[in-house]
N, C-alpha and C positions, 0 to 999 in steps of 0.2 A: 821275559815274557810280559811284565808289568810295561815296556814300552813300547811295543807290539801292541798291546789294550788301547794304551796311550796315544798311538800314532791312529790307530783307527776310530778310535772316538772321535777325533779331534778333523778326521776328514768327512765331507758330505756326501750327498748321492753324486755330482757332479764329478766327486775325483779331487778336488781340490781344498788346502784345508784352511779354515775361515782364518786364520792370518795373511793368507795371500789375494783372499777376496777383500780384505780390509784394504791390504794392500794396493791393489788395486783401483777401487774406487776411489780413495785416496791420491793418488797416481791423476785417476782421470780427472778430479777436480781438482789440483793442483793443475793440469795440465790445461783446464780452462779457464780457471781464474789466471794462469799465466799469457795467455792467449788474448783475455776479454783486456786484461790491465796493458796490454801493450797495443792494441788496436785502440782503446782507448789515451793512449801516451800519445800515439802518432795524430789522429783528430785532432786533440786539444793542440799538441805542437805546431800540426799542417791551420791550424785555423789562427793563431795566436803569429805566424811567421807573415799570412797576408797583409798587414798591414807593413810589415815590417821591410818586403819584397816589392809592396806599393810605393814605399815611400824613399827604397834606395832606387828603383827603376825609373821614376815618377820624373828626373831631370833628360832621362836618354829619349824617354817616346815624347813629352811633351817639347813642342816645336817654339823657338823665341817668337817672342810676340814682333810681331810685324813694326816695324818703327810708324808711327803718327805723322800726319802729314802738318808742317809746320808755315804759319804763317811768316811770310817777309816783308810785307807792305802793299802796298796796290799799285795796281798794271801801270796807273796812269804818275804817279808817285817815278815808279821805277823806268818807265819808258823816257825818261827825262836825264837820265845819267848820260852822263859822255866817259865817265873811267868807270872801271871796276869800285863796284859799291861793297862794303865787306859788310856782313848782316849777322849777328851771337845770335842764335837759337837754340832753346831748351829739349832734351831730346830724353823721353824716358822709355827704359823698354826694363825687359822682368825675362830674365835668363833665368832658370832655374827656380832657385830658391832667393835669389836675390834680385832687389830692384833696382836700376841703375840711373837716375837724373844725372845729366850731365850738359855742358853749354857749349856749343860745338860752332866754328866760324866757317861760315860760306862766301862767297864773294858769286853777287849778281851780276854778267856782264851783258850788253846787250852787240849783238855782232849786227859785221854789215845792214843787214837787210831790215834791222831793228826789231828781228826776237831776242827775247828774253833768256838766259841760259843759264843756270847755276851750278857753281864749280864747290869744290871739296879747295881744303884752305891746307889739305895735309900732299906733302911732297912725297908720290909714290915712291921715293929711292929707299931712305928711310924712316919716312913719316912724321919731318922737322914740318914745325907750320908755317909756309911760304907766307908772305908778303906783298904786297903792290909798291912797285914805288915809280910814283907820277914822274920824275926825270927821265926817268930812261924810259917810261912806260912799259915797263914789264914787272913780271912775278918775278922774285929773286928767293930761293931756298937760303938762309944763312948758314945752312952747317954743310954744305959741299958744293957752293954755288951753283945751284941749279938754276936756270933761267928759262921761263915762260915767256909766249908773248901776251896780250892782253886775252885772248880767246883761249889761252890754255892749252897751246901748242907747243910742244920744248925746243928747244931755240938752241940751249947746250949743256955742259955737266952730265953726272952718271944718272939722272933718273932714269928707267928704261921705259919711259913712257908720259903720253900729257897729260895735265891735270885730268884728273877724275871728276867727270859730267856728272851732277846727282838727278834722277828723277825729279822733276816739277810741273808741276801745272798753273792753270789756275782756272780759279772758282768763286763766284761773286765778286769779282771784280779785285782780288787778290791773288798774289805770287803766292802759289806755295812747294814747297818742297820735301820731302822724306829723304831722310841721312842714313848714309848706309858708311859701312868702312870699307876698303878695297884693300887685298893681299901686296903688298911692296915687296920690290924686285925681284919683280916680272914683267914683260913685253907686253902683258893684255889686265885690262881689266877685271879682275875677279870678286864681287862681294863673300867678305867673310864675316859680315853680323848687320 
C-alpha cells in the first residue's frame, strides 16, 4: 500500500510522472544541442574546405598563359638572308603554379617570293633539335637522320611530317614570333602548350 501512495504521489495531473518529464526535456535538449553542434561542424568545415577546394581545382579551370610574342630582329635586317638564320629567344609562360623561362631556337627563312617565315628548330619525329647545314643546304635531325629542305619540307627519314611553321608577324618594323610546341609523331600539326 505504502507504494501505491508512492506511485501516485509522484505522478501529475497529466499521467505522467516528473522523472520522465525530466526525462524528457533532457532528451529534447540534448537532442538540440546535438543537432545545433553538428550543423555547426559542417559550416565551419564546408567554409574552412573553400579555400582548400580553390586551391587544389585552381590549376584545371585556370587556362596557360598564352605565350608572348617574341622579338627576332627587323624586317629589313632579316629580308637580307639568303640561308636559314637560327635566332635563341626567351619564352616564359606560368602553367599552373609554376613559371617557366626557358630559350628556345627558331630558324628564319625567307622563301621564294621573299616572305619571311619561322620554323620551330625541334624535329616533329622525336623532338631532336635539327640543324642547318649550308653544304648540303638542308635541315638535318642528328638522331634519325631526318632531312628538311630549306623551307621546311621533309625530304627523308621517319618524321611524319615538315618542320613546324610558328605563328609570326610583324610590328614596328620588327619579325616577331610566338613559340608554341607541337605533338611528335603524327602526320599533322597539333599544339600542345
Amino acid at each position: 500500500m505504502n507504494e501505491n501512495m508512492t506511485t501516485q504521489a509522484n505522478t501529475d495531473a497529466s499521467g505522467a510522472s516528473p522523472k520522465s518529464a525530466d526525462t524528457q526535456t533532457l532528451t529534447g535538449r540534448r537532442s538540440f544541442l546535438g543537432w545545433l553542434l553538428g550543423i555547426g561542424t559542417v559550416t565551419v568545415g564546408g567554409l574552412l574546405s573553400v579555400p582548400l577546394v580553390r586551391f587544389a581545382l585552381h590549376p584545371l579551370t585556370d587556362v596557360t598563359t598564352e605565350t608572348a610574342w617574341s622579338d627576332l630582329g627587323s624586317v629589313d635586317e632579316l629580308s637580307t638572308i639568303t640561308a636559314p638564320k637560327k635566332v635563341v629567344i626567351t619564352v616564359n609562360q606560368v602553367d599552373g603554379w609554376r613559371k617557366v623561362i626557358q630559350e628556345k631556337s627558331v630558324y628564319v627563312v625567307k622563301e621564294g617570293d621573299g616572305k619571311l617565315k619561322v620554323l620551330t628548330s625541334i624535329c616533329p619525329h622525336l623532338g631532336c633539335s635539327v640543324r642547318y647545314d649550308d653544304g648540303d643546304k638542308k635541315f638535318a635531325c642528328p638522331c634519325h637522320k631526318g632531312v628538311f629542305e630549306t623551307d621546311g619540307k621533309l625530304v627523308s627519314g621517319p618524321p611524319p611530317r615538315n618542320l613546324d611553321e610558328l605563328d609570326s608577324r610583324i610590328a614596328d618594323g620588327k619579325l616577331q614570333v610566338r613559340y608554341q610546341s607541337f605533338r611528335q609523331l603524327v602526320p599533322t600539326k597539333e599544339v600542345i602548350a
